[in-house]
ZAMARGU-4260 file (C-alpha; in steps of 0.2 Angstrom, whole numbers, plus 5000, padded with zeros to 4 digits):
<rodrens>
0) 5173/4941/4925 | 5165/4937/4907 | 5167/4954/4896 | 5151/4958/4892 | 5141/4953/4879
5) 5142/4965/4865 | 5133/4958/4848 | 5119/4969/4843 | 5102/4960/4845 | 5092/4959/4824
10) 5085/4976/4819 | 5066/4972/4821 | 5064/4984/4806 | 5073/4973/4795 | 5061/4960/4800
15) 5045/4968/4801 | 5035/4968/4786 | 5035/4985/4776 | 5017/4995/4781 | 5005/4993/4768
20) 5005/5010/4754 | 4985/5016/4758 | 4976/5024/4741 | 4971/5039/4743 | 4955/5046/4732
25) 4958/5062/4725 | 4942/5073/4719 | 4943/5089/4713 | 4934/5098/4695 | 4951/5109/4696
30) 4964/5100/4684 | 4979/5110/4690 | 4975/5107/4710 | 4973/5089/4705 | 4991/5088/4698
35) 5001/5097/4712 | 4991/5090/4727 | 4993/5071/4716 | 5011/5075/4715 | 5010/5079/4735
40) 5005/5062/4738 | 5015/5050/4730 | 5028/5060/4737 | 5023/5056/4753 | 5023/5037/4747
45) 5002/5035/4744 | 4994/5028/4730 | 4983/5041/4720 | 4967/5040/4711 | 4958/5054/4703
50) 4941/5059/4699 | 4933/5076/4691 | 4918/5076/4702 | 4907/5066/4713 | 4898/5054/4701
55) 4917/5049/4695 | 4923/5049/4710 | 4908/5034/4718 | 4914/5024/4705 | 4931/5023/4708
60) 4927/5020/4725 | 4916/5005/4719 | 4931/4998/4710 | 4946/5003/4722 | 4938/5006/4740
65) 4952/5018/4745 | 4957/5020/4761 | 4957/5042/4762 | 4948/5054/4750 | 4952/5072/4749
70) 4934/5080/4740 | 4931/5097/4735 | 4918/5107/4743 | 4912/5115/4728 | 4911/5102/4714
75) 4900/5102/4697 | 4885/5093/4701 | 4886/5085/4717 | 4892/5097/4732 | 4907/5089/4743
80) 4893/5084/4758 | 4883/5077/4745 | 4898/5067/4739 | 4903/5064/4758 | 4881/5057/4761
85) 4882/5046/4746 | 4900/5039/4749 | 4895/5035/4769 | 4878/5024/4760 | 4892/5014/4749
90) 4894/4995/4754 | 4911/4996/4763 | 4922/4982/4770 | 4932/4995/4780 | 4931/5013/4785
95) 4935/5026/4772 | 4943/5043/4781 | 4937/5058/4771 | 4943/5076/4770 | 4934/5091/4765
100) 4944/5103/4754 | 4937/5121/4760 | 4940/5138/4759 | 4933/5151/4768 | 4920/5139/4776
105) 4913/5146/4792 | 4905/5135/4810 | 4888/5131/4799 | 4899/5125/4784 | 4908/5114/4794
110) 4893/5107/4806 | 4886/5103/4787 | 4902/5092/4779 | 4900/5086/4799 | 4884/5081/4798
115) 4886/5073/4780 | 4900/5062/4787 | 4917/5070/4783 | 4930/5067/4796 | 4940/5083/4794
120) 4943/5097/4786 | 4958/5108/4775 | 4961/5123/4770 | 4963/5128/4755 | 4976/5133/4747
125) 4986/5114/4753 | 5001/5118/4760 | 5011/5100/4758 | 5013/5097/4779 | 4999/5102/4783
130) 4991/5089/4771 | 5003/5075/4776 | 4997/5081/4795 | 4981/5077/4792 | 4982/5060/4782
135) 4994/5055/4796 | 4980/5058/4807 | 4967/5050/4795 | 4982/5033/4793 | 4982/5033/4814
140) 4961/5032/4814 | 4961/5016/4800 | 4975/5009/4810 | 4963/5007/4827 | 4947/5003/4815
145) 4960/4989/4807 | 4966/4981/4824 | 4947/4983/4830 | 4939/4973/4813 | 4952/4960/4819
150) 4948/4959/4836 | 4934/4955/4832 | 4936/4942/4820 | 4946/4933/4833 | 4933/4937/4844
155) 4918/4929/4833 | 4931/4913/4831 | 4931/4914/4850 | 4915/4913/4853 | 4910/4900/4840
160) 4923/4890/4847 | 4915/4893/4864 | 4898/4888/4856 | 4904/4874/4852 | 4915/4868/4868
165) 4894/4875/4875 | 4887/4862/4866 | 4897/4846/4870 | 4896/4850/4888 | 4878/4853/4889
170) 4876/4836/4880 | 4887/4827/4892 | 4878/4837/4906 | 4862/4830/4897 | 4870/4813/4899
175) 4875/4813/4916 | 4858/4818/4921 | 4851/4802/4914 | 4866/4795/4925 | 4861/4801/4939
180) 4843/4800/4938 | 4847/4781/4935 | 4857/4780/4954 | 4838/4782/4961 | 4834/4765/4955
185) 4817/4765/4960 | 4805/4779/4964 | 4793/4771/4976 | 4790/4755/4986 | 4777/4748/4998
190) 4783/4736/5015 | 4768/4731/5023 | 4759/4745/5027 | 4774/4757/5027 | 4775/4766/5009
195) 4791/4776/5004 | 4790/4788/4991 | 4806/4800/4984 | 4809/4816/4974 | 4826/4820/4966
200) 4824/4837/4956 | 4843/4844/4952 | 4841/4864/4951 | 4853/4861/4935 | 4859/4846/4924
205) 4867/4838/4938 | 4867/4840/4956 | 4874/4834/4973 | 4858/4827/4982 | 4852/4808/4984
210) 4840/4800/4993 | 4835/4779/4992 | 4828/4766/5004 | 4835/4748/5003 | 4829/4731/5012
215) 4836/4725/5027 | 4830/4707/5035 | 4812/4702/5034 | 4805/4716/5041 | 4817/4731/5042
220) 4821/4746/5027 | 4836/4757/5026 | 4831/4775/5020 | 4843/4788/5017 | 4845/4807/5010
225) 4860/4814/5007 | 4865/4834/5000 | 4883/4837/4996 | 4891/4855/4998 | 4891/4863/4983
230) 4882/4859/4966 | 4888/4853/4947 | 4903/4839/4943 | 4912/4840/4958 | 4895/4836/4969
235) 4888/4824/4958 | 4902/4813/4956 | 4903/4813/4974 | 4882/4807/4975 | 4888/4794/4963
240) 4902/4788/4972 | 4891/4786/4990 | 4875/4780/4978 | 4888/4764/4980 | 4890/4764/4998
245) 4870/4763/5000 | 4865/4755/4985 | 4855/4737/4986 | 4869/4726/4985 | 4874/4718/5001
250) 4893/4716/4998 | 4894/4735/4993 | 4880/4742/5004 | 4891/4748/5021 | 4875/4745/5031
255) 4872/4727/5026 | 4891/4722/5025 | 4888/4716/5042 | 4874/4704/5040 | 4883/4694/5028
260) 4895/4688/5043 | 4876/4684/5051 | 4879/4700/5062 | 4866/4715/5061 | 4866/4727/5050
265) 4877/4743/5053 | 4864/4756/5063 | 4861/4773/5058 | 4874/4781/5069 | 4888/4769/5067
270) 4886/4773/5049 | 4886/4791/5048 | 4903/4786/5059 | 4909/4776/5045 | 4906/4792/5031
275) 4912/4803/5043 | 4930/4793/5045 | 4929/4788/5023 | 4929/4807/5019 | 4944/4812/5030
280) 4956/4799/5028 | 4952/4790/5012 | 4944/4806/5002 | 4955/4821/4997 | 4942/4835/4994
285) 4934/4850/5003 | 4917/4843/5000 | 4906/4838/5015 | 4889/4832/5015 | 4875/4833/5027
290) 4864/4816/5028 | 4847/4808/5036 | 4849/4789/5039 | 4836/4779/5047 | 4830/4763/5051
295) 4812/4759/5050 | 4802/4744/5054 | 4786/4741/5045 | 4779/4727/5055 | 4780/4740/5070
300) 4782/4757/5064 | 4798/4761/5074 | 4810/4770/5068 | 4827/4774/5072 | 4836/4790/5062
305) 4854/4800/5063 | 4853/4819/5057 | 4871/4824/5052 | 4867/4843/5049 | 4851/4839/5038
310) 4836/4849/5040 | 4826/4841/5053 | 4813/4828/5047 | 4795/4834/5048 | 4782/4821/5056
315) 4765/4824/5054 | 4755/4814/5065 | 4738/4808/5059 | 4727/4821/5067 | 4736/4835/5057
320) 4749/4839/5072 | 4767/4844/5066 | 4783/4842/5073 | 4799/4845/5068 | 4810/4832/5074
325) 4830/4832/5078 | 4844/4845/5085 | 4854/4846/5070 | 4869/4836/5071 | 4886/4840/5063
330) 4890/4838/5043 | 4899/4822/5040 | 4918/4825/5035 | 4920/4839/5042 | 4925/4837/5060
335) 4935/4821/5066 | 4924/4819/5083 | 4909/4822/5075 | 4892/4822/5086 | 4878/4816/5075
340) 4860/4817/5084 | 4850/4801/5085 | 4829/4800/5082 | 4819/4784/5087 | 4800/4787/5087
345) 4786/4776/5081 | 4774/4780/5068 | 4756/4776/5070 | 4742/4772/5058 | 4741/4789/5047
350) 4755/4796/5051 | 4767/4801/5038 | 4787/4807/5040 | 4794/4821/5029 | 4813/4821/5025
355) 4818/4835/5014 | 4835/4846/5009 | 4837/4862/5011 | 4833/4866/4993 | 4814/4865/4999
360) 4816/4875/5017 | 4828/4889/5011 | 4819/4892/4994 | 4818/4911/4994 | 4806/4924/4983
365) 4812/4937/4972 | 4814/4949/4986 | 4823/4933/4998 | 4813/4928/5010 | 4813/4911/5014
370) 4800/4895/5014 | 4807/4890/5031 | 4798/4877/5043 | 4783/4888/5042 | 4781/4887/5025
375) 4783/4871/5023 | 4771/4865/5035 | 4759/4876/5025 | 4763/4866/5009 | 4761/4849/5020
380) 4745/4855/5026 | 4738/4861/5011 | 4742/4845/5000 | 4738/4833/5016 | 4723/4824/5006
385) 4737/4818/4993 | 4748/4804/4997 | 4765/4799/4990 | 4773/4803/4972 | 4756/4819/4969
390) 4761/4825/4986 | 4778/4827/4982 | 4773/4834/4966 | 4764/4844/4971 | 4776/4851/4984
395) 4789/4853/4971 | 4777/4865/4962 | 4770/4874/4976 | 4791/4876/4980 | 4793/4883/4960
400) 4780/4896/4962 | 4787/4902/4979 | 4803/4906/4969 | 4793/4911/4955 | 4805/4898/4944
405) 4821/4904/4952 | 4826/4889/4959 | 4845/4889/4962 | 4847/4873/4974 | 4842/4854/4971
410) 4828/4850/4979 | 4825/4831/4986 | 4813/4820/4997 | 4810/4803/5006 | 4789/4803/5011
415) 4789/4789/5024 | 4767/4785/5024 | 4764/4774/5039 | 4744/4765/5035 | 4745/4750/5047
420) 4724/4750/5051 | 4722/4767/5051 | 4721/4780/5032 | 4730/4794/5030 | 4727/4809/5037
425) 4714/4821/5025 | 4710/4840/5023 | 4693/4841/5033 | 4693/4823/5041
</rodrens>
């Protein structure tokens, strides 16, 4: 056994820096007070100024802002309160204590020097510890206001640092919208008589929804919708990460991999497969996403879809009829045996197909009730004259007011607008 250890750790008094000697302000028309209570404080280790009355004693404390002052009530020309009013008005970097010199004052007197700003009161005549009592008290209150003013300088460097860190970010954020705005490379496109439109509307800088249509074969488009759990960085880079897995170019695009090998292209539920299996084996994260896939062909109007969890696509036929199509499906990466649910139907001449995320269906009021399939079949009727980008416009804004401008989810679209012979459907037709 090792004896015990018995050097004595540094005295952290010898260290410590010796505490500051405070001034104290002394004013009092009474020469001999002025001596003997002077005399008490630099006993008591205080700096001392003195002054004969009140209009001496403001301009000490325009030179030496001391830290305590011990006033006189009764002063030539200027009363102690009146000292105490005018001494509070005074241009001050830090708090003055200040201690009324009474004697005989009563509840009235000392609601007065109170009111005027004096934070205590003695007695006179000053017994010697009962004055150090109170400057001690007095010492304890400039100690907190001290430790407070440098709180809150450090505070105030804080928060400009803060501003600052603010700014860079929302200027990358700026940045990355651009970015992510730029993977929807084009906003519109017309096969035949089939006409795809999109919306991508971010409820902040940045979000986790996509939505794109690509090319496949002579007579065939992929068109897709994706929204990623979540929202900001984390969903984004995700988008941005499957934006390559769909994006035009057949050696990246998963679903035209296979017609380079002269095969056909990968369908829409072999693909939701395909993402299911990438985000549990190859991706470490938590995120899932939900997703509408399909295949349409615009010679014919058929088109095959898988819904993995997305809200159910809305076709509206070209009398006006509604119907919301899909069971559901499951989110892809989330279960290994995922069952996705498969849509084939075939657009006529007027009808129009409706994908959406669920930033449209679940936007809520103020008081949170939601759009739901109701409401949005009342927005899809009520803009049924318009056609492509000023229908989805003009659903986005219909969307906005329902919220009143609290939108807290992206809100994203594919508008599939068959024409073949026929016209859109119109309000009145």
């Amino acid at each position: 056994m090792k004896p015990a250890n018995r050097t004595r750790p540094p005295s952290k008094s010898s260290d410590a820096p010796p505490p500051p000697r405070r001034t104290v302000l002394l004013v009092a028309g009474n020469a001999a007070r002025r001596r003997s209570v002077s005399a008490m404080l630099r006993r008591g280790g205080y700096l001392v100024a003195e002054a004969r009355d009140g209009t001496e004693a403001l301009a000490l404390c325009a030179q030496l802002s001391p830290d305590l002052i011990l006033s006189d009530w009764a002063m030539p020309g200027m009363s102690g309160p009146e000292f105490c009013a005018a001494f509070r008005k005074l241009q001050r970097a830090s708090y003055g204590y200040l201690v009324l010199l009474a004697e005989g004052k009563d509840d009235t007197d000392i609601k007065e020097g109170l009111d005027a700003g004096a934070d205590d009161f003695l007695a006179l005549p000053i017994l010697p510890q009962e004055l150090m009592a109170r400057l001690a008290a007095g010492e304890r209150i400039l100690r907190i206001e001290e430790e407070l003013r440098a709180s809150n300088v450090q505070l105030r460097q804080a928060l400009a640092q803060l501003s600052e860190t603010q700014a860079a970010i929302e200027r990358d954020l700026r940045e990355a919208r651009k970015l992510q705005q730029g993977l929807v490379r084009e906003r519109s496109g017309r096969f035949g008589p089939a006409e795809i439109s999109l919306l991508l509307r971010p409820a902040g800088h940045i979000g986790g929804d996509l939505v794109g249509f690509f090319p496949i074969g002579a007579d065939r488009i992929g068109l897709y919708a994706l929204d990623v759990s979540g929202h900001g960085v984390t969903a984004a880079l995700l988008t941005a990460q499957l934006s390559v897995h769909l994006s035009g170019s057949s050696d990246q695009n998963v679903a035209l991999r296979g017609a380079q090998s002269g095969a056909d292209a990968a369908g829409p539920v072999a693909l939701a497969h395909f993402f299911n299996n990438m985000m549990l084996e190859e991706m470490n994260t938590d995120s899932y996403f939900t997703m509408i896939y399909g295949e349409l062909n615009y010679v014919t109007g058929h088109l095959r879809m898988v819904q993995a969890g997305h809200p159910h696509p809305v076709l509206q036929r070209a009398d006006g009829a509604i119907t919301h199509l899909g069971r559901g499906g499951m989110p892809i990466g989330v279960f290994e045996n995922a069952l996705f649910d498969e849509i084939d139907l075939t657009l006529g001449p007027g009808d129009r197909l409706l994908i959406t995320s669920d930033g449209i269906t679940e936007a809520e009021t103020p008081s949170g009730r939601q759009l739901g399939n109701e409401g949005l079949e009342a927005v899809m009727r009520t803009n049924a004259f318009l056609n492509g980008h000023s229908f989805l416009e003009s659903m986005a804004w219909s969307v906005s007011e329902y919220c009143r401008g609290e939108r807290l989810d992206d809100m994203s679209a594919v508008l599939v607008e068959f024409r073949g012979e026929g016209k859109l459907i119109r309000m009145g037709d």
